[in-house]
C-alpha positions as CSV (number, residue, x, y, z in Angstrom):
1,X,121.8,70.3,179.5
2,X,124.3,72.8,180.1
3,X,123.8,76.7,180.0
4,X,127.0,77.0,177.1
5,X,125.7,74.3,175.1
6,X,121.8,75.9,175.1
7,X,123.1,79.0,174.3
8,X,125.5,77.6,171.5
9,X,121.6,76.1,170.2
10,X,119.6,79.6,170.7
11,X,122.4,80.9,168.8
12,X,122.3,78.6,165.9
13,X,118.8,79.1,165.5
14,X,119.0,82.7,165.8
15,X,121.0,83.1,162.7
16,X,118.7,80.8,160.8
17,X,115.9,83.2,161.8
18,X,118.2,86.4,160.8
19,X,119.0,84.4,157.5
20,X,115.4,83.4,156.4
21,X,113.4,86.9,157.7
22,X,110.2,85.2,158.7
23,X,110.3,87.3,161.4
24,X,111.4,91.0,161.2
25,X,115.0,91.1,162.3
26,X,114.4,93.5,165.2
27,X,111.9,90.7,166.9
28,X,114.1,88.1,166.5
29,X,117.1,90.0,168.3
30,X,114.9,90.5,171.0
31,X,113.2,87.1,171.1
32,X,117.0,85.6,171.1
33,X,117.6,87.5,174.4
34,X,114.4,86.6,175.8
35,X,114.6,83.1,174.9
36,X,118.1,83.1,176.7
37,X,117.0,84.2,180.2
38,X,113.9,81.9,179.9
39,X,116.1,79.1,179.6
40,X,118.5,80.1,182.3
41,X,121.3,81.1,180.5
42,X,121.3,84.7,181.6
43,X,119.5,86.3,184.3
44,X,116.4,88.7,182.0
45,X,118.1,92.1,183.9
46,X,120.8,91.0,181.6
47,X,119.0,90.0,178.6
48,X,117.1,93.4,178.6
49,X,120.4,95.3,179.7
50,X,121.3,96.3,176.7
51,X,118.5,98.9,176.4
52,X,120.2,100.8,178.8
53,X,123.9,100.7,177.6
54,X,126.1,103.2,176.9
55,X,127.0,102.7,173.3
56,X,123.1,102.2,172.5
57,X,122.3,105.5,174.2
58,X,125.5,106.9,171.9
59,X,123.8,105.5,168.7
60,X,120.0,106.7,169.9
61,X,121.9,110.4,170.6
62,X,123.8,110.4,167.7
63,X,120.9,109.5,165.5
64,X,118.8,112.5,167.1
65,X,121.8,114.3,165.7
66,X,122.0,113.7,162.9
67,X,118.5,114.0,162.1
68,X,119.0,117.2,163.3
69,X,121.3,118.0,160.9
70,X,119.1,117.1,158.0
71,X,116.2,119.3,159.4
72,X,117.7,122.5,159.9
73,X,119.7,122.1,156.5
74,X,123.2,121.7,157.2
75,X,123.1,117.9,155.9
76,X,122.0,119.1,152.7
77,X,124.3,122.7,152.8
78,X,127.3,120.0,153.0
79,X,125.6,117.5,150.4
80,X,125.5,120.4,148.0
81,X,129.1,120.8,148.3
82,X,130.3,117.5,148.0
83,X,127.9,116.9,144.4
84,X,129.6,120.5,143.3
85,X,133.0,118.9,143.8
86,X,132.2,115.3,143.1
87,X,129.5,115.5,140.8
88,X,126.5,113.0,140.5
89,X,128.9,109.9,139.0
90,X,127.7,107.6,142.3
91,X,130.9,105.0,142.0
92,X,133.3,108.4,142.7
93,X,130.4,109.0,145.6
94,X,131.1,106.1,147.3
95,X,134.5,106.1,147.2
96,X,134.6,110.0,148.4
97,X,132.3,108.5,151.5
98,X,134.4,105.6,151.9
99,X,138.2,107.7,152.7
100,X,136.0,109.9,154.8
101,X,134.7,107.3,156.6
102,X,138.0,105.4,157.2
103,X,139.8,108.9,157.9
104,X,137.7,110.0,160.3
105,X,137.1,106.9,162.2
106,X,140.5,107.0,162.8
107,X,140.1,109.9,165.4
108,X,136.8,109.7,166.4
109,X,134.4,107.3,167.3
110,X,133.5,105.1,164.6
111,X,129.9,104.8,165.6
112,X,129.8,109.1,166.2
113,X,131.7,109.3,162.1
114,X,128.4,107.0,160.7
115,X,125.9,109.0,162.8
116,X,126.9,112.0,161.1
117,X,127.6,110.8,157.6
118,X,123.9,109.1,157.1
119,X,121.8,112.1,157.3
120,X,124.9,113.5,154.8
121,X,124.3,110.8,151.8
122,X,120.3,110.8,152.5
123,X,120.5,114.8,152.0
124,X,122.5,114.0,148.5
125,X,120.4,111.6,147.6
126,X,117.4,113.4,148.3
127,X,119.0,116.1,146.5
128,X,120.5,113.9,143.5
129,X,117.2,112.9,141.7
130,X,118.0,109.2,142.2
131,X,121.9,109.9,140.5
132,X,123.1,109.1,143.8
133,X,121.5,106.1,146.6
134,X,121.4,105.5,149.6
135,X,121.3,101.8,149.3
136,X,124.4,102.0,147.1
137,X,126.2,104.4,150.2
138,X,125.2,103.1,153.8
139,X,126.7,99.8,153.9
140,X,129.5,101.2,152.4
141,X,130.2,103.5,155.0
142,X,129.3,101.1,157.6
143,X,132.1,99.0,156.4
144,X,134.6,101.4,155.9
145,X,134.4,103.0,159.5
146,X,134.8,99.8,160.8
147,X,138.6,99.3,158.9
148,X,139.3,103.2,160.1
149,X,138.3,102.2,163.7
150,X,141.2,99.8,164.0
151,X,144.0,102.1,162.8
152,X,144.1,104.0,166.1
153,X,143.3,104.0,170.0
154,X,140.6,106.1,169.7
155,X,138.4,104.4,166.9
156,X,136.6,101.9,168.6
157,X,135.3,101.0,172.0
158,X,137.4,97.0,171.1
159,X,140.7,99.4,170.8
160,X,140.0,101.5,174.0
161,X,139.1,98.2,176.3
162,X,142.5,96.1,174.6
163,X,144.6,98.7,175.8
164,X,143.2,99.2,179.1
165,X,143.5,95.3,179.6
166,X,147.3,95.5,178.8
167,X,147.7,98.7,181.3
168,X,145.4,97.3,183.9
169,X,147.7,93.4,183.3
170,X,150.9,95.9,183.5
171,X,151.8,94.5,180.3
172,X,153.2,96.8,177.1
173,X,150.4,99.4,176.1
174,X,150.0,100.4,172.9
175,X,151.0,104.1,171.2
176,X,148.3,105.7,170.0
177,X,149.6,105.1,165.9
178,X,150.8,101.7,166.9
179,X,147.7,100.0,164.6
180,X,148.2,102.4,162.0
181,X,150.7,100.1,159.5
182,X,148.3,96.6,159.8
183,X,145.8,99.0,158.9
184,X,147.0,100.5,155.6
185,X,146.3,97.4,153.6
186,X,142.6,97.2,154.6
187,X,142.6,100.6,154.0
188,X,143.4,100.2,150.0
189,X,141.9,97.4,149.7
190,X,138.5,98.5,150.5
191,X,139.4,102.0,148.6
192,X,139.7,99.6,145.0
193,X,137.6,97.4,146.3
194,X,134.4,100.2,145.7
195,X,136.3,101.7,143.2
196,X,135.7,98.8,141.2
197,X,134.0,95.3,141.4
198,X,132.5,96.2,144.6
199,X,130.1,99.3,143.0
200,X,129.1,96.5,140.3
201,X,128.3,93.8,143.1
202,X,126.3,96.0,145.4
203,X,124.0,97.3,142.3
204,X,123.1,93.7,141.1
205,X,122.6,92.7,145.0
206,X,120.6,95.5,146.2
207,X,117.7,95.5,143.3
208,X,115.1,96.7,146.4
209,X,113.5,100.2,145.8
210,X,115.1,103.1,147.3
211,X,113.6,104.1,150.6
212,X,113.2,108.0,150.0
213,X,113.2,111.2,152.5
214,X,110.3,113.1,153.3
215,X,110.7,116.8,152.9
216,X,107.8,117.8,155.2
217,X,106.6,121.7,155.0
218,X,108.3,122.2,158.6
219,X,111.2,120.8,157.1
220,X,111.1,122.5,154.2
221,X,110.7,125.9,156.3
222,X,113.6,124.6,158.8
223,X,116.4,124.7,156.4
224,X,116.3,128.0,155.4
225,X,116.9,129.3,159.4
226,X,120.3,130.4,160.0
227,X,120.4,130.2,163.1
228,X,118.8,126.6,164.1
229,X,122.2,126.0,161.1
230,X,124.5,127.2,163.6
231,X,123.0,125.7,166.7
232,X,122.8,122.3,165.4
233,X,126.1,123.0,164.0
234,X,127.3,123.7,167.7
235,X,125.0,120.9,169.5
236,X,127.5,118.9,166.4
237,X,131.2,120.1,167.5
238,X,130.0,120.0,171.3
239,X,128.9,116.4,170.8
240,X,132.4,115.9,169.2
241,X,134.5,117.5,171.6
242,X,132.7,115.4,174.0
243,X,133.2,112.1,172.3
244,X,137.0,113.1,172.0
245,X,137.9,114.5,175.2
246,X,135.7,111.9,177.4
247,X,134.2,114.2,179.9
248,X,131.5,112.2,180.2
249,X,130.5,108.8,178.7
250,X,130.0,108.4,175.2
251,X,126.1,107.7,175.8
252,X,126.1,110.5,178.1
253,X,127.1,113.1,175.6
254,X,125.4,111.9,172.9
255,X,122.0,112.0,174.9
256,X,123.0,115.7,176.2
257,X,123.7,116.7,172.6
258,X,120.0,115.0,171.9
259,X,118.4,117.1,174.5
260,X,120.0,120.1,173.3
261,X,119.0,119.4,169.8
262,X,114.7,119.4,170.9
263,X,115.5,122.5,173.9
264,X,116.5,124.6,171.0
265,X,113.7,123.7,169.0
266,X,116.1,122.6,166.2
267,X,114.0,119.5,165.9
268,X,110.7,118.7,167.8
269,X,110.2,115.9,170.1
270,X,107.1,114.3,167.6
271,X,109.6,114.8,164.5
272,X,112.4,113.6,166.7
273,X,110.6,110.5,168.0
274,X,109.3,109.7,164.2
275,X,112.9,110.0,162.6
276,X,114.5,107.7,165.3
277,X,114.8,104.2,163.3
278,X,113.5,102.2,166.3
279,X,114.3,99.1,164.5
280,X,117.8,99.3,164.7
281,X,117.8,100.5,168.2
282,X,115.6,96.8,169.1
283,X,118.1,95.0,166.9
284,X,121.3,96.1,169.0
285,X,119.4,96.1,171.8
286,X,118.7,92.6,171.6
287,X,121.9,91.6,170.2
288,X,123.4,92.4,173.5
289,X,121.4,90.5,175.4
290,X,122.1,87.7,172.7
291,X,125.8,88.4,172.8
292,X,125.7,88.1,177.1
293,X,124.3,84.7,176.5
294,X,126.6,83.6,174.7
295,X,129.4,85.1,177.1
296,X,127.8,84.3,180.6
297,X,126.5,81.1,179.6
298,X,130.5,79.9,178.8
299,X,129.7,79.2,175.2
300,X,131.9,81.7,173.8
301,X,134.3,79.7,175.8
302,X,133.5,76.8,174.7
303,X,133.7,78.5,170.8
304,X,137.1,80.3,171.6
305,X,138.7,76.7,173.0
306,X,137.6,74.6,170.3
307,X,140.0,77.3,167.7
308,X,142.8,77.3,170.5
309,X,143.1,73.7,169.9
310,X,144.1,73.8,166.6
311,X,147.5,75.4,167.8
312,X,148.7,72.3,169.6
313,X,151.9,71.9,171.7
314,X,154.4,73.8,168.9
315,X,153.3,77.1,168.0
316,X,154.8,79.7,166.3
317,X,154.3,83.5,166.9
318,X,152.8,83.6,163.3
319,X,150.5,80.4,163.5
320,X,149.2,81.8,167.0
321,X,147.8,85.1,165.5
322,X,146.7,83.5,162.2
323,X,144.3,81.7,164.6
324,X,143.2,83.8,166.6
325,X,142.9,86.4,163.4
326,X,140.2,83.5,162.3
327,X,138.9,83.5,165.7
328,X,138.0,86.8,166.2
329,X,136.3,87.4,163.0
330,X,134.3,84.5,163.6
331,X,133.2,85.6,166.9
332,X,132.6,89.4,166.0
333,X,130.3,88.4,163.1
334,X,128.2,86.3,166.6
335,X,128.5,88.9,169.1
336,X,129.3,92.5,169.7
337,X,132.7,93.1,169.1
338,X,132.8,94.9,172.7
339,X,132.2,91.3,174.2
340,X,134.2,89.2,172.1
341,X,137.3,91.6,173.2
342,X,136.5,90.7,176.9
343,X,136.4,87.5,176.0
344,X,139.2,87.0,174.1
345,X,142.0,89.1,176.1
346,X,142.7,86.7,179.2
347,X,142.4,83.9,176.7
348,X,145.1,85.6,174.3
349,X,147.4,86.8,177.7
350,X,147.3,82.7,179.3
351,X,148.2,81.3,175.8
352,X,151.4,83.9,174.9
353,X,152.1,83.3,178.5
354,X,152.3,79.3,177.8
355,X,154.5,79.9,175.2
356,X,156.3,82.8,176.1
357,X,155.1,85.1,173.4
358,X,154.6,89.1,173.8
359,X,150.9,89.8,174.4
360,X,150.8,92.9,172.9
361,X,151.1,91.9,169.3
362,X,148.2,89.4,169.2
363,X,146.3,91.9,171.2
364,X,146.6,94.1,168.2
365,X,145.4,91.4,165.8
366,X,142.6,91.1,167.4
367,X,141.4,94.0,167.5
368,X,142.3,94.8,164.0
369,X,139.7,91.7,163.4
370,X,137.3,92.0,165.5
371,X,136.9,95.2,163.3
372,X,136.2,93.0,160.4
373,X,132.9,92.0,160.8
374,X,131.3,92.7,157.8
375,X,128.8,89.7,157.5
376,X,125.8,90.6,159.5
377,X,124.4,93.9,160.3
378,X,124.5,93.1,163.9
379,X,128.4,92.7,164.0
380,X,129.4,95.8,164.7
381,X,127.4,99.3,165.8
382,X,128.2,101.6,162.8
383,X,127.0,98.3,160.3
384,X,123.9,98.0,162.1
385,X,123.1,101.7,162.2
386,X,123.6,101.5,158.7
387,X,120.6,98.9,158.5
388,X,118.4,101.7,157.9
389,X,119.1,101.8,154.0
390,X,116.3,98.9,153.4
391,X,118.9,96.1,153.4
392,X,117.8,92.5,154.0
393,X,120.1,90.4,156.4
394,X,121.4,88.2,153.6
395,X,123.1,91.6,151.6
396,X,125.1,92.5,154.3
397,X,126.8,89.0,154.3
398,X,126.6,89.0,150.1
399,X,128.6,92.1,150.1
400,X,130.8,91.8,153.1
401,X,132.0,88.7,152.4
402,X,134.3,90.1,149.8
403,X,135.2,93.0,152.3
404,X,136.1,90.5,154.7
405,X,138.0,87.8,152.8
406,X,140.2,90.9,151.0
407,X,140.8,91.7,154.3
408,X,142.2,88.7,155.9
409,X,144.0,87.9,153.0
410,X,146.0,91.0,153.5
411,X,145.9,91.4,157.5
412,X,147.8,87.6,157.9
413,X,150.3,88.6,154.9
414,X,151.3,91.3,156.4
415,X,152.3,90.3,159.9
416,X,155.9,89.1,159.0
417,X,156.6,92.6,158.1
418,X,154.8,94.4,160.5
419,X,155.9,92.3,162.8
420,X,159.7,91.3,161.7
421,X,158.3,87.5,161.9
């Protein structure tokens, strides 16, 4: 049997697993990477790989971070603020959280904007006496910094890898506001969207108990220090300034901003350690090794050609990024985003070539899809960080699939005009 076609099955049966939750969802992303080196599909250096990549060490760093932050008080100094100008109405919560999500996603790292919000909403939560949730927030935000990582360059690691592809290709690169307009629908859409049926939807889905914070003594005498408040508060804007001006890798700085965080003794290695939610660093862990299955093995080729042929000989410039709109979104919600870029560009650059399209613009769709993946919590990093709210697999795709139908609706119905089609 072919390596793409076994892959194609561990996959299938993987998402059963994820569906059903027989087996705790971190097991079963690593068991799906396992199971695809012991059948050959991957070598098990790549199946394991993932524990040591880069954006894994960001989310581990930026999680230390913004533990960090909730420790020494400044999560809950900020919380304060926002409940004095917002109040405790939960609806007006999420939407406040949701325009700061997009907004700042938009500049920074998408994954480094959900890092530091989290500890934020548990700290107003905590805070709130059950007037404001976290189950009714996370996914939220999860969602929301993935629609603000596509608006510019800098938002996403799929962004930053399209445009180095069209450089690299010496094809047209992208400005750095160039996915701004495709993005403004999205954008409103998922504003109204939590603004009004989507509050309602997530409270009759999410009927689990809220998981609460533990306000430790050391905690409790942590807050009140000053200065640990403005050392975690500068371990916050180095990490930052790091993430933005690249003078390292993302993983790199996030790890040094983690280091600095326990040298300082803003947070101790046993609280650090306990505060880490391991289970979401196994479940992207192992979804990269899943994801290089399904890449290495040539079934995402196999996926990507089987779309592609839907275009046949006469293709228009609208029909070709309708499909591959469809395409990406179907592949994001399989694999990380990050991969299904890499997989997707040279397929995207040899069919506008056959046609003699520009390859900028569908590069651009893409990537505004691949940000769209709203229907597992191992689509995208910031969704599965935000896995830590007590979700089961099934309310991501409950939720997200109204997210992520809005969304398409509105990305294919606006290319004419964002694209004088």
């Amino acid at each position: 049997m072919a390596p793409s076609t076994i892959a194609l099955i561990i996959s299938a049966g993987t998402v059963v697993l994820f569906v059903w939750g027989i087996i705790p969802l971190p097991i079963t992303a690593i068991g799906a990477a396992l199971t695809m080196a012991v059948f050959g599909c991957i070598p098990f250096s790549s199946a394991f790989a993932g524990f040591s990549n880069d954006a894994l060490l960001m989310v581990i760093g930026s999680m230390v971070i913004g533990e960090t932050l909730f420790v020494t008080g400044v999560a809950e100094r900020i919380g304060a603020a926002i409940i004095r100008r917002v109040g405790t109405n939960e609806r007006l919560f999420v939407v406040v959280c949701v325009v700061l999500a997009v907004v700042l996603s938009a500049f920074l790292s998408n994954t480094a904007v959900v890092a530091m919000l989290l500890p934020i909403v548990s700290a107003v939560a905590a805070a709130s006496n059950g007037a404001i949730t976290k189950k009714n927030s996370f996914m939220a935000i999860g969602f929301a910094a993935n629609i603000g990582g596509g608006m510019t360059l800098v938002g996403s690691t799929t962004n930053v890898i399209g445009q180095g592809l069209l450089v690299d290709n010496g094809l047209e690169p992208m400005s750095f506001f160039e996915l701004l307009p495709g993005s403004i629908p999205r954008f409103l859409f998922i504003i109204v969207f939590y603004a009004t049926v989507g509050y309602g939807i997530q409270q009759k889905i999410f009927n689990f108990e809220e998981i609460t914070e533990e306000a430790g003594a050391e905690s409790e005498e942590r807050q009140y220090s000053k200065s640990k408040m403005l050392i975690s508060i500068g371990i916050l804007v180095f990490a930052v300034v790091g993430f933005c001006s690249g003078i390292w890798t993302i993983g790199g700085v996030a790890m040094a901003a983690a280091v600095l965080c326990t040298v300082t003794g803003c947070i101790s290695m046993q609280e650090m350690f306990r505060r880490i939610d391991w289970g979401t660093v196994w479940v992207m862990a192992g979804s990269l090794g899943l994801a290089a299955g399904i890449s290495q093995s040539g079934a995402g080729q196999v996926i990507a050609d089987f779309f592609v042929g839907f275009l046949g000989t006469d293709a228009s410039m609208f029909k070709l990024m309708t499909v591959f709109t469809l395409l990406s979104v179907f592949l994001a919600n399989l694999m990380s985003s990050t991969a299904a870029m890499a997989m997707l560009a040279p397929i995207a650059m040899s069919v506008c070539g056959a046609y003699g399209f520009a390859v900028k613009p569908v590069f651009m769709v893409i990537i505004w899809s691949l940000n769209l993946a709203f229907l597992t919590p191992t689509a995208t990093v910031p969704i599965t960080m935000t896995f830590q709210g007590g979700y089961q697999f099934l309310d991501y795709t409950r939720v997200g699939v109204f997210v992520m139908i809005g969304c398409l609706i509105l990305s294919i119905a606006s290319y004419p005009f964002v694209f004088s089609l």
